[in-house]
ROSE-4610 file (N, C-alpha, C; in Angstrom, 1 decimal, always signed):
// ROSE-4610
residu = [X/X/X/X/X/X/X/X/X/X/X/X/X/X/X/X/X/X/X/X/X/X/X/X/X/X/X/X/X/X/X/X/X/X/X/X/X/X/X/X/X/X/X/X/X/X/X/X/X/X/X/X/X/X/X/X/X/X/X/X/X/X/X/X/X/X/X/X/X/X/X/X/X/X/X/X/X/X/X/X/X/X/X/X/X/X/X/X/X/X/X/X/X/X/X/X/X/X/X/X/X/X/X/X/X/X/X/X/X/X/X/X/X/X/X/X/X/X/X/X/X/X/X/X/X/X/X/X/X/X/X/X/X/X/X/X/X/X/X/X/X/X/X/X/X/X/X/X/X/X/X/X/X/X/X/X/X/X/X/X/X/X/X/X/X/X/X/X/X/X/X/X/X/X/X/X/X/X/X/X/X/X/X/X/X/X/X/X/X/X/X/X/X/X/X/X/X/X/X/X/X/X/X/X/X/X/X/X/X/X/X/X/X/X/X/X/X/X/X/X/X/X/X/X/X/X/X/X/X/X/X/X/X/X/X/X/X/X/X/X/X/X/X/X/X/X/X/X/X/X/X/X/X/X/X/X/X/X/X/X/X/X/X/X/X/X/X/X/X/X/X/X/X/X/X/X/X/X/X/X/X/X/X/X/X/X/X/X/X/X/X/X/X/X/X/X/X/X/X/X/X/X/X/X/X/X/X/X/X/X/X/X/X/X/X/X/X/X/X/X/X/X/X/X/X/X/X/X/X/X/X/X/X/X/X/X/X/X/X/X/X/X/X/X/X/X/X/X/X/X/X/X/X/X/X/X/X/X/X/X/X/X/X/X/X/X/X/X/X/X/X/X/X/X/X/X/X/X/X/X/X/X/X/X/X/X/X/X/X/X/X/X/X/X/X/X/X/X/X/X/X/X/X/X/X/X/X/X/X/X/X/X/X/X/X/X/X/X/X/X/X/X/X/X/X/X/X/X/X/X/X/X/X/X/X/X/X/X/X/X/X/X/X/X/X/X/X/X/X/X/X/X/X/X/X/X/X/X/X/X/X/X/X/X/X/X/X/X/X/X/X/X/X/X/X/X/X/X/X/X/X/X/X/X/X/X/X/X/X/X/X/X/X/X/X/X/X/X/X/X/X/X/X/X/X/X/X/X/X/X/X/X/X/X/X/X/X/X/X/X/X/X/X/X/X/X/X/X/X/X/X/X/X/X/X/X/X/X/X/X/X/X/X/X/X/X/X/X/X/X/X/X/X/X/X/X/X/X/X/X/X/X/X/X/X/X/X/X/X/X/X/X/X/X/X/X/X/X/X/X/X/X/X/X/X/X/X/X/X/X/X/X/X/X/X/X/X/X/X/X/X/X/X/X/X/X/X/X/X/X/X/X/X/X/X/X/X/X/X/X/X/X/X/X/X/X/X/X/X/X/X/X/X/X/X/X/X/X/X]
num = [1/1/1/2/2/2/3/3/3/4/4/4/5/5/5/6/6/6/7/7/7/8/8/8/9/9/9/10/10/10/11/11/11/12/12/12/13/13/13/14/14/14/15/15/15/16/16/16/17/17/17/18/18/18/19/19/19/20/20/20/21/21/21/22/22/22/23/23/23/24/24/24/25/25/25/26/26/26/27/27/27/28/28/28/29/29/29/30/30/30/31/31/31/32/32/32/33/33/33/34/34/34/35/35/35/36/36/36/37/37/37/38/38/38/39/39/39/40/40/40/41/41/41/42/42/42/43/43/43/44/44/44/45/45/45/46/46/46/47/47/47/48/48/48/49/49/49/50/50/50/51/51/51/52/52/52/53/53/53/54/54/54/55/55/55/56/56/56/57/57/57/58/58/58/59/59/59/60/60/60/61/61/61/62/62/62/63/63/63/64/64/64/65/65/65/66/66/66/67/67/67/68/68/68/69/69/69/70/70/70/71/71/71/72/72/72/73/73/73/74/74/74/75/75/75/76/76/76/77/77/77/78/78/78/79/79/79/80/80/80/81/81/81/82/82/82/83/83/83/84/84/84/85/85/85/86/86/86/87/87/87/88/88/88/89/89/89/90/90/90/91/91/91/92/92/92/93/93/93/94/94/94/95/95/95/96/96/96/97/97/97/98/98/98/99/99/99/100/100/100/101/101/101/102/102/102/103/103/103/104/104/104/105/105/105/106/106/106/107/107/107/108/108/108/109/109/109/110/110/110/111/111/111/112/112/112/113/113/113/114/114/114/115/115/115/116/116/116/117/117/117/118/118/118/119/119/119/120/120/120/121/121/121/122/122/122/123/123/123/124/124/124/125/125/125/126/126/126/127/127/127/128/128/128/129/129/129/130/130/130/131/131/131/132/132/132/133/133/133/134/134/134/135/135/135/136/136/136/137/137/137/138/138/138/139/139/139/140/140/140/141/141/141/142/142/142/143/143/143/144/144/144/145/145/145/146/146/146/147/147/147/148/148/148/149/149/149/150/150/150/151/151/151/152/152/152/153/153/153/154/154/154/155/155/155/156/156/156/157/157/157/158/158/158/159/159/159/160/160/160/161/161/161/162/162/162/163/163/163/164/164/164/165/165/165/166/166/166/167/167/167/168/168/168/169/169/169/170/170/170/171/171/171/172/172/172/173/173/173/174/174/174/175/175/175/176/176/176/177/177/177/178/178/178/179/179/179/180/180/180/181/181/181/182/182/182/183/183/183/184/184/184/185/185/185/186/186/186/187/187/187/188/188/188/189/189/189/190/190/190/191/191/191/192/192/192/193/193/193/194/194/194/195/195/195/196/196/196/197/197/197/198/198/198/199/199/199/200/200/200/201/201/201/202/202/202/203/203/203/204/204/204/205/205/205/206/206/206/207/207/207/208/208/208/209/209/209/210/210/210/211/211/211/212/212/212/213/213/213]
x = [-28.3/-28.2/-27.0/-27.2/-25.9/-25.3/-23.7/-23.0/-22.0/-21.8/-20.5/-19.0/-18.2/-16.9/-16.8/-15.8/-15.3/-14.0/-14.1/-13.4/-11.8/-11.0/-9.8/-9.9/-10.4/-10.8/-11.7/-13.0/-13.9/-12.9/-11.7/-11.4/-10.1/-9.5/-8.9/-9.0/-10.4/-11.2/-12.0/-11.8/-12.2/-11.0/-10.4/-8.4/-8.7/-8.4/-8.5/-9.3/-10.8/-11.5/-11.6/-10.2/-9.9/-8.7/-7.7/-6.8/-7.2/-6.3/-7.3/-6.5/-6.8/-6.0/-5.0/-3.7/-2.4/-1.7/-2.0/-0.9/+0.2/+0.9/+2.1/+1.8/+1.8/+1.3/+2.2/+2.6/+3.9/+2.6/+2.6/+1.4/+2.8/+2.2/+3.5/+3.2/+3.7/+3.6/+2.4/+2.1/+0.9/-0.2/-1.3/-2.7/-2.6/-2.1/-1.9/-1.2/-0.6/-0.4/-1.5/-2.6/-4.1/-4.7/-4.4/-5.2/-4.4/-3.5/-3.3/-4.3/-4.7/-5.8/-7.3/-7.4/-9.0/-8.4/-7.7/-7.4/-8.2/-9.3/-10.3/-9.2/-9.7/-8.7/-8.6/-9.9/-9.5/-8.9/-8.3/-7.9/-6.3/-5.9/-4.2/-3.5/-2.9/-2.0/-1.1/+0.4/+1.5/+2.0/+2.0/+2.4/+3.7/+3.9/+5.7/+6.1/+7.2/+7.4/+9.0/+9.1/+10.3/+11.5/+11.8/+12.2/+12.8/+12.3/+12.7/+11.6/+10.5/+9.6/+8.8/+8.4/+7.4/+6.5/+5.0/+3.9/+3.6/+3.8/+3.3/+1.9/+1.2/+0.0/-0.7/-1.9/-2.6/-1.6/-1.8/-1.2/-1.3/-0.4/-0.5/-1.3/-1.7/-2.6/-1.8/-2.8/-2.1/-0.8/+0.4/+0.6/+2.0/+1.3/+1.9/+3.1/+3.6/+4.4/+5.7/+6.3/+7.6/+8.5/+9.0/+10.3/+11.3/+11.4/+12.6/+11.7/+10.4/+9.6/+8.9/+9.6/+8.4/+8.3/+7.5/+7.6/+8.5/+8.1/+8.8/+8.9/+7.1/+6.8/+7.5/+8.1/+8.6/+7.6/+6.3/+5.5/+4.8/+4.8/+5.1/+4.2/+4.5/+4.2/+3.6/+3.1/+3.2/+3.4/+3.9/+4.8/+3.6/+2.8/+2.1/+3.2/+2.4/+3.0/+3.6/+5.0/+5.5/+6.4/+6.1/+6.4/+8.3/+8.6/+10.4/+10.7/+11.7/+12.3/+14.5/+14.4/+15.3/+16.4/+17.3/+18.2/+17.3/+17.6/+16.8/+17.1/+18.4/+19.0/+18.1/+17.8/+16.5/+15.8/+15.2/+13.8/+13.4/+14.7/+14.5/+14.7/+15.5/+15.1/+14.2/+13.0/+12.0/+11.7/+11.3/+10.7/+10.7/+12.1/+12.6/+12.3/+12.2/+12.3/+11.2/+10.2/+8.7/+8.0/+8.8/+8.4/+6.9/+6.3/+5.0/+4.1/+2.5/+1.7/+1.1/+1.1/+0.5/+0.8/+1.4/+1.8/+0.6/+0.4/-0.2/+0.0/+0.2/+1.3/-0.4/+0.5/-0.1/-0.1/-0.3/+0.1/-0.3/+0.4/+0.2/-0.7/-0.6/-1.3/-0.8/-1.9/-2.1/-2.3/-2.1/-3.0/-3.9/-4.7/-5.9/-5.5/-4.3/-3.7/-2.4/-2.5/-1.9/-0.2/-0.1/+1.4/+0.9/+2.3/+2.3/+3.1/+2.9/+3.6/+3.7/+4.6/+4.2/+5.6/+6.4/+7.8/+7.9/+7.6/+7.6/+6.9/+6.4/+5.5/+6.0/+7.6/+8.5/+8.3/+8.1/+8.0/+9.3/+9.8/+11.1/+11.7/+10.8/+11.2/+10.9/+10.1/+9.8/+10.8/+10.5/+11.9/+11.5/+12.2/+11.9/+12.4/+11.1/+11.2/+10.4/+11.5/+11.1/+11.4/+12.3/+11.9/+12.5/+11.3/+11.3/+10.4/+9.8/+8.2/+8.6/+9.6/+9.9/+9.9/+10.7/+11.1/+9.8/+9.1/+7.5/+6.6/+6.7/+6.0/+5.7/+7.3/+7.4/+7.5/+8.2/+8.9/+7.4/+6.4/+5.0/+4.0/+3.7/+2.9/+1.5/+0.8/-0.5/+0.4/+0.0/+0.2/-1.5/-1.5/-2.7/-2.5/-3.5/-3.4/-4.3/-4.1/-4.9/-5.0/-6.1/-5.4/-7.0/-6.9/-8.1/-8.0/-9.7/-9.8/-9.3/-9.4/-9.4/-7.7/-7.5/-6.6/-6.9/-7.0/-7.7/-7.9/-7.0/-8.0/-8.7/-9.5/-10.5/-10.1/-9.2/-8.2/-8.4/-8.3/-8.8/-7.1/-7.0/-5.4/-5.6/-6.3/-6.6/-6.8/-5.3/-5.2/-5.1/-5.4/-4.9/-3.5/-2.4/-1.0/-0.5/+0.7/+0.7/+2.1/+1.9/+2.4/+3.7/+3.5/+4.9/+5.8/+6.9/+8.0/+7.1/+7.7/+7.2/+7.8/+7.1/+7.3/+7.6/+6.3/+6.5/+5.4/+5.7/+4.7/+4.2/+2.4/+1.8/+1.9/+1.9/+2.4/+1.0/+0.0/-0.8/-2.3/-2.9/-4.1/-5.2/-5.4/-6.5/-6.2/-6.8/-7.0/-8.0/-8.0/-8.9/-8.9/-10.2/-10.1/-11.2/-11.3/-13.0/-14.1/-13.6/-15.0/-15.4/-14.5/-14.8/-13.5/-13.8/-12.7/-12.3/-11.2/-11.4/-9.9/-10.4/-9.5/-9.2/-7.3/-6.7/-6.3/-6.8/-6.9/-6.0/-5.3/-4.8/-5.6/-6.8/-8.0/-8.5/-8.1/-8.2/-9.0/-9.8/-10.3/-11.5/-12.0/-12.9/-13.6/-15.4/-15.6/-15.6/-15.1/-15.2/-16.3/-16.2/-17.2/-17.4/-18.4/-18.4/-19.4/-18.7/-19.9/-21.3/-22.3/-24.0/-24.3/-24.7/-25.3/-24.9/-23.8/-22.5/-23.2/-23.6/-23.9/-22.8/-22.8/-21.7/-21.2/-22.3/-22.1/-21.1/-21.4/-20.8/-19.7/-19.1/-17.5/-17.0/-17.6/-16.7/-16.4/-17.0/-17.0/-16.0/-15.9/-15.4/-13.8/-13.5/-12.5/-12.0/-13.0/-12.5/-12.2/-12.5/-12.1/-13.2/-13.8/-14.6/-14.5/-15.2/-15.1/-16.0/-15.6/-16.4/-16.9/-18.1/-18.6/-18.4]
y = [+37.7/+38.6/+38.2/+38.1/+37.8/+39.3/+39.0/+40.2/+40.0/+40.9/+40.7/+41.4/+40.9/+41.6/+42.6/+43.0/+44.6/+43.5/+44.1/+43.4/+44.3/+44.5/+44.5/+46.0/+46.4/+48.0/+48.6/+47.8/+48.8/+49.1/+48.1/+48.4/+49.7/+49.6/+50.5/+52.0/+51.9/+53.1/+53.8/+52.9/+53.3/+53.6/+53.1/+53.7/+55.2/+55.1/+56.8/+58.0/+57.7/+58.4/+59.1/+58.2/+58.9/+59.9/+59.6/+60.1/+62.0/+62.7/+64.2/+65.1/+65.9/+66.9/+67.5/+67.4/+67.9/+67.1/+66.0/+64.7/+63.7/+63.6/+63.1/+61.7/+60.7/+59.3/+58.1/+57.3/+56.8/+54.5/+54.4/+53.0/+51.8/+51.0/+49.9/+48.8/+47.7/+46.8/+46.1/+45.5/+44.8/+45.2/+45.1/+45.6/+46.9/+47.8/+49.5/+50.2/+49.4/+50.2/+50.8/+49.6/+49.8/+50.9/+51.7/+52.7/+54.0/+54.3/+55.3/+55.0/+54.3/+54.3/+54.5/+55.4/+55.4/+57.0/+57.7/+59.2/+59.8/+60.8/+61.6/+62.5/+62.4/+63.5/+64.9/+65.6/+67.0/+67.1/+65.8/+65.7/+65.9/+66.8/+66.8/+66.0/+64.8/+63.7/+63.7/+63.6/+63.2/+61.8/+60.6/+59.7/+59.4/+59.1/+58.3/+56.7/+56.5/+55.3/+55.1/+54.3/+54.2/+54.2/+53.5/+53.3/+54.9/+56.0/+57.1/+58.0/+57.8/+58.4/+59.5/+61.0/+61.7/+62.2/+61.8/+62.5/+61.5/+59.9/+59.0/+59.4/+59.0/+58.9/+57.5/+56.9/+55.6/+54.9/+53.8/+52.9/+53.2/+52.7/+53.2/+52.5/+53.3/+52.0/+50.8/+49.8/+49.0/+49.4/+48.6/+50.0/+50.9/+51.5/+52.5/+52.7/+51.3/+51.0/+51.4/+52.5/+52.0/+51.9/+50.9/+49.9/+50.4/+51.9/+52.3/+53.5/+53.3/+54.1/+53.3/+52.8/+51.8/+52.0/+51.3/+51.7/+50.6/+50.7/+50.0/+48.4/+47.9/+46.5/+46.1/+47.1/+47.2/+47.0/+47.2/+48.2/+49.2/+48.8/+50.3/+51.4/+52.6/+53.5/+55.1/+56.1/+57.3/+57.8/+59.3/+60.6/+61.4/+62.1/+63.3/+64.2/+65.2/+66.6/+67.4/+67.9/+68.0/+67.4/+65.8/+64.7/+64.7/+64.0/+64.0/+62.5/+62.2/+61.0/+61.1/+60.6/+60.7/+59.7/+59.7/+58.5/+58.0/+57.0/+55.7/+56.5/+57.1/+57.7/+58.7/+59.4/+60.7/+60.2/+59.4/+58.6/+58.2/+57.6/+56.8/+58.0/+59.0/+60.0/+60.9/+61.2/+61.2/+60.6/+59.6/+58.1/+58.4/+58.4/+58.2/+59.5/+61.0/+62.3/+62.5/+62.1/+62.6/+63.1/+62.8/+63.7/+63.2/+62.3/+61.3/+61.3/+62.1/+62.3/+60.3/+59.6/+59.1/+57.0/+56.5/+55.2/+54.1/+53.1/+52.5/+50.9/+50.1/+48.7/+47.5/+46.6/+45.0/+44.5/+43.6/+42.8/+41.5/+40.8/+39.2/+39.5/+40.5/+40.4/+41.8/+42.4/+43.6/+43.2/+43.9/+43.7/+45.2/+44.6/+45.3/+46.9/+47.0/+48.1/+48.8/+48.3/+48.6/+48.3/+46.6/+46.7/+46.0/+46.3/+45.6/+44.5/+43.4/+42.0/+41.7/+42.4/+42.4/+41.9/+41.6/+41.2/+39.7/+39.1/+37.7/+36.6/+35.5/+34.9/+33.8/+33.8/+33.1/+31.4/+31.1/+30.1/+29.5/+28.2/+27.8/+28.1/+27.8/+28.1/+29.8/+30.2/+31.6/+32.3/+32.9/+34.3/+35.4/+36.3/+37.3/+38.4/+39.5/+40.4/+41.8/+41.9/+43.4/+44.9/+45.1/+45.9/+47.2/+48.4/+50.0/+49.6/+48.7/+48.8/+49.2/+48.9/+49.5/+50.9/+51.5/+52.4/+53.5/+52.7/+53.2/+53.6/+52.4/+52.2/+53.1/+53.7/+54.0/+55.5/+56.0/+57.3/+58.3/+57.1/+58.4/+58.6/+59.7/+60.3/+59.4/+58.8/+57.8/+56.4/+55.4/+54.2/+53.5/+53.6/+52.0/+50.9/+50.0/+49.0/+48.4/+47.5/+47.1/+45.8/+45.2/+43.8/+43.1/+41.8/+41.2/+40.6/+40.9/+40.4/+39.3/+38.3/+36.9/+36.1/+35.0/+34.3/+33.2/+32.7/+31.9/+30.7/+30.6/+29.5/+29.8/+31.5/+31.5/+32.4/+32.1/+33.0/+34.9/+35.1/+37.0/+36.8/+38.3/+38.7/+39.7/+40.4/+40.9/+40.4/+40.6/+39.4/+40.7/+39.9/+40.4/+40.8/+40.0/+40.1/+39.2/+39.8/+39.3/+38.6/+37.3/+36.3/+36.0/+36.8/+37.0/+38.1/+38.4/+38.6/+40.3/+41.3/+42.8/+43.0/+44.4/+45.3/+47.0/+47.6/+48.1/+48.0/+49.0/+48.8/+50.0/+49.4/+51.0/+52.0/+51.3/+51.8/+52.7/+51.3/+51.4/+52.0/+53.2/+54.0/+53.5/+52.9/+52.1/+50.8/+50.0/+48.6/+49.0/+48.5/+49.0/+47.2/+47.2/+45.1/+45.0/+44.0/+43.4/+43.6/+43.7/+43.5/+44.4/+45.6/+46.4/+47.5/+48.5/+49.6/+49.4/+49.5/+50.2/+50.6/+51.0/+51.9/+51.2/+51.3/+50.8/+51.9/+51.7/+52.7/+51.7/+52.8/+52.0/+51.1/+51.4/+50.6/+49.5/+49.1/+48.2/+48.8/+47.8/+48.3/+49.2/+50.1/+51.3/+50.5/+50.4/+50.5/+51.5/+52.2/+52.9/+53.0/+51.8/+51.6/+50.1/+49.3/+47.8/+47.4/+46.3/+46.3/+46.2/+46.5/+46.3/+44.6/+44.6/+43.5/+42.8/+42.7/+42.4/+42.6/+42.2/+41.7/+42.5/+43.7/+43.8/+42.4/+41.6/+40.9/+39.3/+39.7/+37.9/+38.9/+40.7/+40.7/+40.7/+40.8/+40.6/+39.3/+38.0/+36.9/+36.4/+36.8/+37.0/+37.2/+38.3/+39.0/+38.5/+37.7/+37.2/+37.8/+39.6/+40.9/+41.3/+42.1/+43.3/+44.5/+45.2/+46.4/+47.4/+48.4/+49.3/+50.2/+50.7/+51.4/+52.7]
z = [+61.2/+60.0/+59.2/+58.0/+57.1/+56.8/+56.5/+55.8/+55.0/+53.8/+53.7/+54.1/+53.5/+53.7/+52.8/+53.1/+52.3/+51.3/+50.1/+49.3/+49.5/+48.8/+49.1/+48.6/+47.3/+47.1/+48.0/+48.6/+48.9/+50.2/+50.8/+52.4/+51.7/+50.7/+50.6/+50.2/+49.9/+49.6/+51.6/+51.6/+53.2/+53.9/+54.0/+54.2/+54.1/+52.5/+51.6/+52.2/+52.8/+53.2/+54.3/+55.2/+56.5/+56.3/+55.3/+55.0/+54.7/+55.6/+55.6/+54.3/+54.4/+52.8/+53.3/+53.0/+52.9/+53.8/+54.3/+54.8/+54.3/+54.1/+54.0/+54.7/+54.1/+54.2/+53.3/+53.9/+53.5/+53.4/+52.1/+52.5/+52.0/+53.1/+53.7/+51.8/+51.7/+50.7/+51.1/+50.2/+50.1/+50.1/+50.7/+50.6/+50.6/+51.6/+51.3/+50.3/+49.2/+47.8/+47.1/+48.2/+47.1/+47.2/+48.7/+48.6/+47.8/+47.2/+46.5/+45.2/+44.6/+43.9/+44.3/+45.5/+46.4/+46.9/+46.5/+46.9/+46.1/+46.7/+45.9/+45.5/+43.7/+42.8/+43.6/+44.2/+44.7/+46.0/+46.6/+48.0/+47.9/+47.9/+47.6/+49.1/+48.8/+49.6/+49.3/+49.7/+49.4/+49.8/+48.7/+49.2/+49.0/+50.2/+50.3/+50.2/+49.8/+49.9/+50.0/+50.8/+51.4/+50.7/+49.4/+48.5/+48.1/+48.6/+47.8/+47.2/+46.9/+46.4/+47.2/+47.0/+47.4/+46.2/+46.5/+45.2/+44.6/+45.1/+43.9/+44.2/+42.8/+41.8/+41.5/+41.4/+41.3/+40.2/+40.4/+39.5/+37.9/+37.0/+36.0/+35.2/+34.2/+32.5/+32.3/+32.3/+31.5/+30.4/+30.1/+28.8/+28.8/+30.3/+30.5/+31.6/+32.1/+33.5/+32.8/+33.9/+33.8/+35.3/+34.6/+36.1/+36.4/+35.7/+36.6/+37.9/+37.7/+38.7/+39.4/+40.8/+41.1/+43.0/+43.5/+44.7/+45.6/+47.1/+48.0/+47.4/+46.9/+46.5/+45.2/+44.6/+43.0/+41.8/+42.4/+41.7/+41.3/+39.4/+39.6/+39.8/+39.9/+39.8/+39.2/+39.5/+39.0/+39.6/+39.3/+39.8/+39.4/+40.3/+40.0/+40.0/+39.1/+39.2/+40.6/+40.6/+42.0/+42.6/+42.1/+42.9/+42.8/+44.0/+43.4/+44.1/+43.5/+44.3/+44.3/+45.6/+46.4/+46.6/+47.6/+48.1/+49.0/+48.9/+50.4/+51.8/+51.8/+53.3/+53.7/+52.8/+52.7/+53.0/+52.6/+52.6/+54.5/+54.9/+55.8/+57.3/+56.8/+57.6/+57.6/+56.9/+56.7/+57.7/+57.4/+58.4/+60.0/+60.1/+61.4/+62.2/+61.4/+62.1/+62.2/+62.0/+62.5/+61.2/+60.4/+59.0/+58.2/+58.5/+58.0/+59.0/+58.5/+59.6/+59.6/+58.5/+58.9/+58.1/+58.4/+57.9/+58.1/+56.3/+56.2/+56.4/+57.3/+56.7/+57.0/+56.3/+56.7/+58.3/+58.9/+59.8/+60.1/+60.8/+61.7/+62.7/+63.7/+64.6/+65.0/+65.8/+66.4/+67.6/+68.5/+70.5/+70.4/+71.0/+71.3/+71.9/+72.6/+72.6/+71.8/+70.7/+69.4/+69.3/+69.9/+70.0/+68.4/+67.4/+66.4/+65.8/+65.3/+64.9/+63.1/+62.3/+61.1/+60.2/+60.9/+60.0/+60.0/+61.3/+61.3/+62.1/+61.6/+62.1/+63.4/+63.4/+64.0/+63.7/+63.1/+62.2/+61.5/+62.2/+61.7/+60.5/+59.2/+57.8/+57.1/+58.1/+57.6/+57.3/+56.2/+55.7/+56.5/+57.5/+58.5/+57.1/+57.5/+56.3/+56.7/+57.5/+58.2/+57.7/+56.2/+55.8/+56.4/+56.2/+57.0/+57.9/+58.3/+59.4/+60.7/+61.3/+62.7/+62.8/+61.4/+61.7/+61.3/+60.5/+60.0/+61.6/+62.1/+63.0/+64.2/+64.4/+65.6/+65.2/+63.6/+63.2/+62.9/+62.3/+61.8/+62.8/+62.8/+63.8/+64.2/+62.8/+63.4/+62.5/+63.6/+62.3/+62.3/+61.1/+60.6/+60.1/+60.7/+59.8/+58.7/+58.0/+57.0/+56.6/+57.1/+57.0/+57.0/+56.9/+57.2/+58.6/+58.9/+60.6/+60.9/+60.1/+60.7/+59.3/+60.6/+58.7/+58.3/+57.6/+56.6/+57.6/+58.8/+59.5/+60.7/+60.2/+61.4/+62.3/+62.6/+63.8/+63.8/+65.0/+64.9/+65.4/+63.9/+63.8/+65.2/+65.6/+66.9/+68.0/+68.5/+69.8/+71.3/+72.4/+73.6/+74.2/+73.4/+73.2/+72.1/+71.4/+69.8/+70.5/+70.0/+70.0/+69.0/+68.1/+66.8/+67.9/+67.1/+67.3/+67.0/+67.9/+68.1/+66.9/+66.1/+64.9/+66.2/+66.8/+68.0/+68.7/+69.7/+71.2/+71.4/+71.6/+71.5/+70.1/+69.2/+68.0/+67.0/+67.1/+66.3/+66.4/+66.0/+66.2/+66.0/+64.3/+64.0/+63.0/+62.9/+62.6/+61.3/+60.1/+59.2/+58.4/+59.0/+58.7/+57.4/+57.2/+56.1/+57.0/+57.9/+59.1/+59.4/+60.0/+60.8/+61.0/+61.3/+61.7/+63.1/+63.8/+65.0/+65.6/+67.0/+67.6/+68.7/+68.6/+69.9/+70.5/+71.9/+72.9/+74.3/+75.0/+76.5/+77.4/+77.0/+77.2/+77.1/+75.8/+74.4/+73.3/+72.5/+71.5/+71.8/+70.5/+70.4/+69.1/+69.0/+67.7/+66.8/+65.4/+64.5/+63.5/+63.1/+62.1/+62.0/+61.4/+60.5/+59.6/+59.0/+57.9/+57.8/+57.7/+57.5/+57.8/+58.8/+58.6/+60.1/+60.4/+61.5/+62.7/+64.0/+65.0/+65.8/+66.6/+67.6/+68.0/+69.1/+69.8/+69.0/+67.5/+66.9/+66.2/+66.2/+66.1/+67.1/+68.1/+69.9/+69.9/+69.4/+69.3/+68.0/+66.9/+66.0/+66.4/+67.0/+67.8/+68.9/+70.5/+71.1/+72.6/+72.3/+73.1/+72.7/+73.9/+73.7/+73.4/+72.6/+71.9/+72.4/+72.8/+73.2/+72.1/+72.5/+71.2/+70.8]
């Protein structure tokens, strides 16, 4: 059976959908900026960002940017109504105190029991660029991730043990890929969800690990 992937909105709108009403959710750079533009208008969320911000709002109009409001990625932003922004020190204790039910980041590689690999590829020339994610990782109550299954040469970023340099250990709840949702359990993996079309048996193969359903 053929399928496709989840484009980079439809996977961030599926992010959004699990995100429940009145959580405090802090989305890492890169692909999880995208889901603050996939928050149902009547779903009240508080998004954070490390940089100092509580209450951002979907990206702005064309037009309408301004750069002294921007987020962790230094872009920019909106301030819903409510919203306030802070010192970094605030921000990062926040982080650290339990204060975020729920953090969104990128990664390299996940293990099937949610250790996470997302600052460095350990790669001679690589720039290590680890950011808040440890402290994301370990400080919010669920962490997700968001990323594509595989990387561009094929490879399932969903490994048995992640081979990059740790972000943390046991960290990570759910995996939110192009392919497929799922859940790391002490176990290993849980299936959640995947896309129409997708073959259990060719994302176990895909993946490399079995998934339970």
């Amino acid at each position: 059976m053929s399928y496709q992937k989840r484009s980079k909105d439809q996977l961030a709108a599926r992010v959004a959908q699990d995100i429940p009403e009145g959580a405090i959710v802090n989305l890492g750079i890169g692909q999880p900026t995208l889901v603050a533009n996939h928050i149902p208008a009547n779903r009240e969320v508080l998004l954070h960002s490390e940089n100092g911000l509580l209450g951002m709002g979907p990206a702005p109009a064309p037009g309408q940017e301004d750069y002294d409001l921007v987020n962790a990625g230094k872009q920019p932003v909106t301030l819903l109504p409510g919203g306030s922004y802070f010192h970094h020190t605030d921000s990062f204790a926040m982080m650290r105190g339990g204060h975020l039910d729920i953090c969104v980041l990128g990664a390299f590689q996940v293990s099937a029991t949610g250790d996470l690999a997302n600052w460095h590829t350990g790669e001679k020339d690589a720039i290590p660029a680890v950011g808040g994610a440890m402290d994301l990782a370990v400080g919010a109550k669920q962490t997700w991730v968001m990323m594509d299954l595989l990387t561009k040469q094929g490879q399932s970023k969903v490994v048995s043990a992640c081979t990059y340099p740790l972000t943390g250990i046991a960290c990570v709840k759910r995996i939110y890929s192009d392919l497929a949702t799922l859940e790391c359990t002490p176990n290993g993996l849980k299936l959640i969800d995947k896309v129409d079309g997708l073959d259990h048996a060719e994302l176990e193969k895909l993946v490399g690990l079995p998934i339970r359903h």
